[in-house]
N, C-alpha and C positions, 0 to 999 in steps of 0.2 A: 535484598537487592532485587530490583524489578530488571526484568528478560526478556528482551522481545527476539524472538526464535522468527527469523524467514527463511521462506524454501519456495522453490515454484520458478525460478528465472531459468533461462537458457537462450539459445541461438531457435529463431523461427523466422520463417519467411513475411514479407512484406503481404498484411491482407491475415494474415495467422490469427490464433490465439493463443494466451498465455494465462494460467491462475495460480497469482502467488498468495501465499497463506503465509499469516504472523498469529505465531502462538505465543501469548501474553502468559507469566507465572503466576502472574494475579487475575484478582477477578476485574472480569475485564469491567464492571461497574465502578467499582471505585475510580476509574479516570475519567477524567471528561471526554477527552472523545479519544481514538484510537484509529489509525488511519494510514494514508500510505505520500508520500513522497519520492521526488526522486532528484539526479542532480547526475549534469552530463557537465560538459565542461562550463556550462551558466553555474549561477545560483542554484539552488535546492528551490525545488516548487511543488506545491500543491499539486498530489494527484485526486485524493478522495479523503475524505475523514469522515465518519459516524459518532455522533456523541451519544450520552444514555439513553436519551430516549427516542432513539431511531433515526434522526434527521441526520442524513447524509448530505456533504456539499462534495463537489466534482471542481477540479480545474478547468477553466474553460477549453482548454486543447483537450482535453481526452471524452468529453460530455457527449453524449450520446453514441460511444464506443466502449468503455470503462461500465462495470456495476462493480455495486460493494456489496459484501453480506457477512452479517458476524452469526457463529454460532457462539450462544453463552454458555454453552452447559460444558463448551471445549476449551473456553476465552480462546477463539481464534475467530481473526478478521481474515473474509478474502477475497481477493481484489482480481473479481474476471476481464481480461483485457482483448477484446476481440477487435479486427479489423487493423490491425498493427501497422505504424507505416517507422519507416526508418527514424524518421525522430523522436519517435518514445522511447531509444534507443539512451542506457540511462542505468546509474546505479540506483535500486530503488529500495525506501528506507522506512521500516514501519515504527513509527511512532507513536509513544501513548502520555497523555498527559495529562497534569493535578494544576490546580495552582503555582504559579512561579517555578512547575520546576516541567522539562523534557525528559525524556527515557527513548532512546534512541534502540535498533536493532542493530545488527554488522551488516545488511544491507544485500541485497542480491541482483547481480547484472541481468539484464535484457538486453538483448542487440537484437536486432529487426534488422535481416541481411539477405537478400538473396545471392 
């Protein structure tokens, strides 16, 4: 059974940063991409995903605040999130995935609060 392990959330000020890490039990190659979402009282939305071979896509709210970077040799993706404003305020959800099928993480809060 595929595990996606996150850690890295907490309470930070408006303007802050934050880097949350998803440790994959597999290899993180075998999915197609591997990435981060999130979901505040909206829908669940795109925050970043990286597929195998490096192309990374950003949600347009966080593009040019947000990087991604995977280490392989750890299968962990992580998701630096600098300049923080209260709406990225958000349970956020690392996801990896094959054909037809999702593999979801339990997911880690962010609040962006002064």
């Amino acid at each position: 059974q595929v595990q996606l392990v996150e850690s890295g959330g907490g309470l930070v000020q408006p303007g802050g940063s934050l880097r949350l890490s998803c440790v994959v039990s597999e290899n993180i190659f075998d999915f197609n991409t591997v990435g981060w979402f999130r979901q505040a009282p909206k829908e669940r939305e795109l925050v970043a995903t990286i597929d195998r071979n490096g192309r990374i896509q950003f949600g347009d709210s966080v593009k040019g605040r947000f990087t991604l970077s995977r280490d392989n040799a750890q299968n962990t993706v992580y998701l630096q999130m600098n300049s923080l404003k209260p709406e990225d305020t958000a349970v956020y959800y690392c996801r990896a995935d094959i054909p037809y099928r999702f593999y979801w993480g339990q997911g880690t809060q962010v609040t962006v609060s002064s």
